[in-house]
N, C-alpha and C positions, 0 to 999 in steps of 0.2 A: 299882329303879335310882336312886342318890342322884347318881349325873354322868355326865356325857354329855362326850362330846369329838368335835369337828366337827374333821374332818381332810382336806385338798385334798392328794394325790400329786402330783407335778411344776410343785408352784405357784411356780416361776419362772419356768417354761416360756409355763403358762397364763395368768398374769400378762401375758407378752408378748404371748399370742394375742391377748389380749381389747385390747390398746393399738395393733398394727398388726393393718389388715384385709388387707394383700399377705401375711399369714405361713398365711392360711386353705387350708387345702389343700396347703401345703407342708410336707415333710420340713424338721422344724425343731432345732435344738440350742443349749443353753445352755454358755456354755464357762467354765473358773474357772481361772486360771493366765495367766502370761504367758510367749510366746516358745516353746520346746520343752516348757515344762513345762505348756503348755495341755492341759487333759483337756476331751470331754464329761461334764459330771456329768449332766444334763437331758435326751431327749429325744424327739420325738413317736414318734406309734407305727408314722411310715413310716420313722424313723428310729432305731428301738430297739436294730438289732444294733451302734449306733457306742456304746454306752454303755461311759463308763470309756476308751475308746482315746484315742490322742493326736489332735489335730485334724487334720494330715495325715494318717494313717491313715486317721481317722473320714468323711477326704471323699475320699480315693480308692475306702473302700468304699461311698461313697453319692454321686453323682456329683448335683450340687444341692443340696447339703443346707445349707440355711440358718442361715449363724453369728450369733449374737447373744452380748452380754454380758447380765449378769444387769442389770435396769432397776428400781432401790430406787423409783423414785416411781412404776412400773405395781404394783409389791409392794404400796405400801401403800395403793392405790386398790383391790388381791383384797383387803386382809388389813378396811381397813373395810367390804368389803361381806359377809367373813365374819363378822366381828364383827354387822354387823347382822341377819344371821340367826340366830346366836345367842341374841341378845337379845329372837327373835321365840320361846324354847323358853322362857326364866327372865329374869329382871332382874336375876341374879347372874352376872357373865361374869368372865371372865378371859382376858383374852388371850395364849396360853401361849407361843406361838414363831411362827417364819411358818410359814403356813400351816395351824395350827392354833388351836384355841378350846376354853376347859374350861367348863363350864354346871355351877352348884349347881343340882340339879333334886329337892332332897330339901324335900319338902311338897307336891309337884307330884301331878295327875293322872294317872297310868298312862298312858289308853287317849287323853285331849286329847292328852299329849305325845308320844305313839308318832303321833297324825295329823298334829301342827304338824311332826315328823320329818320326815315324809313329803311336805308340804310346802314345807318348806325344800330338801328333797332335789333337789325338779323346780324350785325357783325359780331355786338355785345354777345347775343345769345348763343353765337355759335361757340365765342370762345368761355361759356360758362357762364355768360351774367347778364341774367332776361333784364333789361335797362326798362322802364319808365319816362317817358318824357311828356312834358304840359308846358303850356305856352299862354300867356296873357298879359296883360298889361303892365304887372309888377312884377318883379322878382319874385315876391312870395305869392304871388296869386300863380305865376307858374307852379310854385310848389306845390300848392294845391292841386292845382290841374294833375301834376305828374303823381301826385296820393293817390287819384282819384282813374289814374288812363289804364286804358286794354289796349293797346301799351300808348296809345299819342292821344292825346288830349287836346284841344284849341279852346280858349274859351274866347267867346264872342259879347256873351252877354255876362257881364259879372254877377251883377244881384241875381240872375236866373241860378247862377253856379253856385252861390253860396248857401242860396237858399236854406239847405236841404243838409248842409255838409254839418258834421256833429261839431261842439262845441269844440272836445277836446284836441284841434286840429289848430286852434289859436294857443294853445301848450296855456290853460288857466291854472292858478294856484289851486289847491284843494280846497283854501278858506272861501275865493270866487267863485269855486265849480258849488259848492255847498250854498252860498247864496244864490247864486243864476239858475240852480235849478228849483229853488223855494220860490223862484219869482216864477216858474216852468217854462224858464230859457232854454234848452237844451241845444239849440244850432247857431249856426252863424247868423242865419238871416234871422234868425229871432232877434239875438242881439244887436245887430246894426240896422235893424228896424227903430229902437229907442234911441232915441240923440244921445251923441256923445257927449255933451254939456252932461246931463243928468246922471250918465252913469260915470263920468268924474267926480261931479257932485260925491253920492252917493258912494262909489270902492274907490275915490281919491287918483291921483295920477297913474296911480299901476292900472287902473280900469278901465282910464282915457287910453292905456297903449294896447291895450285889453283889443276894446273899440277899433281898435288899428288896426290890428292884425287882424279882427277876425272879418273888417273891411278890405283885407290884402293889403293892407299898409301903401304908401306912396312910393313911385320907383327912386331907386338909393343907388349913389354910385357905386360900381359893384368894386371888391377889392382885386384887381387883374393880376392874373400871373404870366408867366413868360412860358413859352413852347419851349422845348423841350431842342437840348441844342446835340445833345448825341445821343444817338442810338443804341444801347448798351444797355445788358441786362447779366448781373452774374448773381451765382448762390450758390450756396454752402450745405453737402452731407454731412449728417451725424446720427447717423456713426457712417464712414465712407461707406460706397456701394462698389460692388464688382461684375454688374451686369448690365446692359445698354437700356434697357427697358423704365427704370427711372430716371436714366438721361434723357430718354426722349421726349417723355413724359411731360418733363418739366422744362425742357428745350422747345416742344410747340407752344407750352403755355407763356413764355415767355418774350419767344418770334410770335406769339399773336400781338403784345402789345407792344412791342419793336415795329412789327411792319405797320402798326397803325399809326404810330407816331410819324414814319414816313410821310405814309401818304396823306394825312392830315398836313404836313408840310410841305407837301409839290414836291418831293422827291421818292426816287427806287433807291437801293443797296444793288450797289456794282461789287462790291467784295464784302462777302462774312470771313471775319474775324474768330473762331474756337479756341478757346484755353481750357485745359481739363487741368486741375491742380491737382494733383498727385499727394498721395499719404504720407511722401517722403521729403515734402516740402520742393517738389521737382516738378517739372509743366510741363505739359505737351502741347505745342501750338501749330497751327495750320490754317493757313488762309486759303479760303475759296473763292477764286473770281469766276463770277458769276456768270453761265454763257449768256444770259438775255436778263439785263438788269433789269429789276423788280420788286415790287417788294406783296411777292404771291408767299403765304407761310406755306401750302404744300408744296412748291417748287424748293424752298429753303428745307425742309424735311426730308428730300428724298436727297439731296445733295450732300446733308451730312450723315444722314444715317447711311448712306453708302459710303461716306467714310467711317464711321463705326463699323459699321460690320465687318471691317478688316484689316482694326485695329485692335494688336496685340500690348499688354501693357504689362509692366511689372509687378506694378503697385496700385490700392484700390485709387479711385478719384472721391476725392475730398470737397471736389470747388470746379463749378463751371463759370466759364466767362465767356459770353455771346457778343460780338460786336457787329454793327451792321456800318461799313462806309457810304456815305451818302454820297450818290449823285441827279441830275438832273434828267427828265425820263427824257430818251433819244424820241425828238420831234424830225419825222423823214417823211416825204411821198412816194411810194412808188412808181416806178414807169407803168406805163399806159401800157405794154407789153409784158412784166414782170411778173412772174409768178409766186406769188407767198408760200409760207408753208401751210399745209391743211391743220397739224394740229403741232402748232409750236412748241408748247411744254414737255409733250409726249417726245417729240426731238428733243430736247435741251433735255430732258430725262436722262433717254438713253445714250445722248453722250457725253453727260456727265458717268453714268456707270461706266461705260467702255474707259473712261482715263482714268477711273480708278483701276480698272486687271489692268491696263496695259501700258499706263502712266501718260499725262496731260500732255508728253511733247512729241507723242505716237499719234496723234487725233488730233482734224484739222482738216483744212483743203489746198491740196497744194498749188503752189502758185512759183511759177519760172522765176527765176530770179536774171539781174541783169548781165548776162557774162554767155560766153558761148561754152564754156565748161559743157559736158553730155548729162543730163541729168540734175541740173544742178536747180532744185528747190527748195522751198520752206513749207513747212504747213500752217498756217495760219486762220484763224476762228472761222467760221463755215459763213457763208454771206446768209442773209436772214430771207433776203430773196432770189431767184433764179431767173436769170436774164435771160430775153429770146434769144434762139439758137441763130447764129450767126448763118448767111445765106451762104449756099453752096458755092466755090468759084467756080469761074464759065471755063473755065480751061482745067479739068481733074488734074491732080498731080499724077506723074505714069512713075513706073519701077515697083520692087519690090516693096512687100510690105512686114515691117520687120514686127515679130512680137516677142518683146523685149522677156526676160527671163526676172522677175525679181526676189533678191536680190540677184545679179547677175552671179552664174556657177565658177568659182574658178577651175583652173585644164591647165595641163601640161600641153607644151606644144612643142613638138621638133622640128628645129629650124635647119635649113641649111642654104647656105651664104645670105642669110638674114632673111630666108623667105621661107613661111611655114610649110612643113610637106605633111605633118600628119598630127592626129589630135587624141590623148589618152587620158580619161577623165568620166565624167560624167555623160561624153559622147566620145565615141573611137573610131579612128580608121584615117585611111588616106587620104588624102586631099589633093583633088584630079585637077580642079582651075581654081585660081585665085584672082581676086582682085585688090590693090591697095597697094603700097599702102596710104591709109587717109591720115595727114597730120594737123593735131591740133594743140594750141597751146596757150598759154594766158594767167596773165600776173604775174609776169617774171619777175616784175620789181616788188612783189611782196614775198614773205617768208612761205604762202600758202601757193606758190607758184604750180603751176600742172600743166604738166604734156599727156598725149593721148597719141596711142598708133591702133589704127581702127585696118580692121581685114575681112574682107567679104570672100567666104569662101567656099567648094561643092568637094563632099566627099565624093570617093571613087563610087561607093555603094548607093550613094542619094542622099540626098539633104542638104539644104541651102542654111549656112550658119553664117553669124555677124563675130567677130574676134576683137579683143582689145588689150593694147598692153598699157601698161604704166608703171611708175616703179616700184608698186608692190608684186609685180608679173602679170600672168596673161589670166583673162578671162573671156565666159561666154556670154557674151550678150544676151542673145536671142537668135530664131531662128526666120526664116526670111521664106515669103510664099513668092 
């Protein structure tokens, strides 16, 4: 197979589906014409038998049947996310008509490209647009293949395939269809059974190209386009909306053909981009870095609708803008010891929700930082995998064991001659033995400089407690076994 043709049936119709969610489940039709001379050309399949009638007709025999015109900017939001599947089969594309796509597939894999097929097959479908695809020696004999597939085609044998296929597949004029069928040509193979010479002769040069096509014409250098160099997708309410439900809507149908673009191009989205354009000519913007870069559309769906859902606004939204920053997917091995997460997304889920209640610089795993400061960490993005536990030392460490209080309580402490006697606070009473005091201190030569006086101490009543001062006063650590 040197080309492939990716082919959508009723992609005006489809087009529509995937831009309104009230058209889901309804009897739907696309109309072309004005006034009496409105036809159905389009339409779904609870609404099949109106095809071709006039539009009164078309709704007296289908009593709800939903009229639409044809919508040029839903077209070309299907025709780029066919183009990007496409471009997930070869890097040589063309973009032939709507709703079609022609693939140079000649240098290619066989058996890769019959599974990326099959692939693109269920991606199209899921996000609304059952695709077609056929494969043969021409460009246009792909076409035919993908007319003719449930859903992928191959053709092997041409004259076998053509055989059989109706005339009007080679698009004849009416004055040719009226003569070829007087001659009782009706298919292809009928036609390219007679030499071309003769039926030149005879219907003159438009006959001989006649001949061409309906032989699948010669392969033609296709007209190539260029992949797609940013990931971006925005549009426009009207009249604004004031609830999340058509953002979302049109937010997955849109990160569907975002994250195909992606990964038709070797790359994840490390950071989305959200702009809601407000009624008041005012934006609202947020950027999400992504805990595990990718470019999965329900990992992107729960990440922003968790910021929707808790997002207050003044004004309705007028205009979404979806951006995805592209990166390079992280290539790692893990250790021979290391353990992964069971179910990664379901993590990077739920703690994406938790920084949304409790904000992105509360979540994390902390990590010591370099300084002897008591307590002194960062949190930082969770490691993706879990390193073996470090072996036991041969000599345990002995003393008490302290566990810390957090955030540590502050106490009143009563001192005298600079040695604590007793503690009134959130723990009370005298203080029988002390130990300390422990000094610490570091970065005196910066403005962030700290001291620490650290006190181990036994109430008269019981209780082993940890004390610390610094110069916002005294506190309780923790209490000590």
């Amino acid at each position: 197979m040197n080309f492939a043709a990716l082919w959508i049936p009723r992609f005006a119709l489809l087009a529509l589906q995937r831009q309104e969610s009230g058209l889901a489940g309804q009897p739907v039709a696309v109309v072309a014409g004005e006034g009496r001379k409105a036809v159905i050309v389009e339409s779904s399949i609870e609404a099949e038998g109106t095809l071709g009638l006039a539009v009164p007709l078309a709704t007296a025999r289908c009593p709800g049947l939903q009229l639409r015109e044809p919508n040029p900017a839903a077209e070309q939001e299907a025709q780029r996310l066919l183009v990007a599947a496409a471009f997930a089969l070869s890097p040589r594309v063309e973009s032939t008509a709507r709703g079609c796509c022609t693939v140079d597939l000649q240098g290619a894999d066989p058996a890769q490209t019959l599974a990326a097929m099959h692939r693109q097959v269920a991606e199209l479908s899921d996000a609304g647009l059952p695709v077609r695809i056929g494969a043969g020696e021409t460009p246009l004999l792909a076409r035919f293949a993908a007319q003719r597939a449930d859903p992928i085609l191959i053709v092997e044998d041409r004259a076998a395939f053509l055989r059989e296929l109706p005339l009007s597949l080679a698009l004849p004029t009416p004055g040719q269809t009226e003569v070829l069928h007087g001659w009782g040509i009706k298919t292809l193979g009928g036609l390219t059974a007679l030499a071309k010479g003769e039926i030149g002769r005879r219907l003159g040069p438009e006959g001989a190209l006649l001949w061409d096509r309906a032989h699948g014409e010669s392969p033609r250098v296709l007209r190539l386009m260029e992949p797609s160099r940013t990931f971006a997708a925005d549009w426009a309410y009207d009249p604004p909306v004031e609830f999340i439900e058509p953002i979302l809507f049109k937010l997955r149908r849109f990160a569907e053909r975002v994250a195909l673009e992606l990964r038709s191009a070797g790359m994840v989205a490390a950071t989305l981009a959200l702009t809601l354009l407000l009624e008041d000519e005012t934006e609202h913007y947020r950027e999400f870095r992504l805990p595990e870069p990718g470019a999965n559309v329900d990992s992107w769906l729960r990440v922003l609708q968790t910021h929707l859902d808790t997002l207050r606004l003044a004004e309705r939204v007028a205009g979404v803008r979806l951006l995805a920053l592209p990166a390079r997917p992280v290539q790692r091995q893990d250790g021979l010891f290391e353990t992964g997460l069971t179910d990664p997304h379901a993590f990077w889920e739920n703690l994406a929700r938790l920084s949304a209640v409790v904000g992105p610089h509360r979540v994390g795993t902390p990590v010591n930082l370099d300084t002897h400061a008591p307590d002194a960490c960062v949190l930082e993005r969770p490691f993706v995998t879990v390193s073996a536990p470090e072996p036991l030392p041969i000599h345990p460490e002995h003393g008490g064991l302290l566990r810390r209080f957090r955030p540590p309580w502050p106490i009143r402490v009563l001192c005298v001659e600079a040695l604590p006697m007793a503690l009134d606070g959130g723990v009370r009473g005298e203080i029988r033995a002390r130990r300390g005091p422990f000094l610490l201190s570091g970065e005196w030569w910066k403005p962030g400089a700290w001291a620490v006086e650290t006190w181990q101490v036994e109430l008269a009543e019981g209780g082993l407690y940890q004390l610390s001062r610094d110069r916002a006063g005294w506190w309780l650590d923790g209490t000590l076994d």
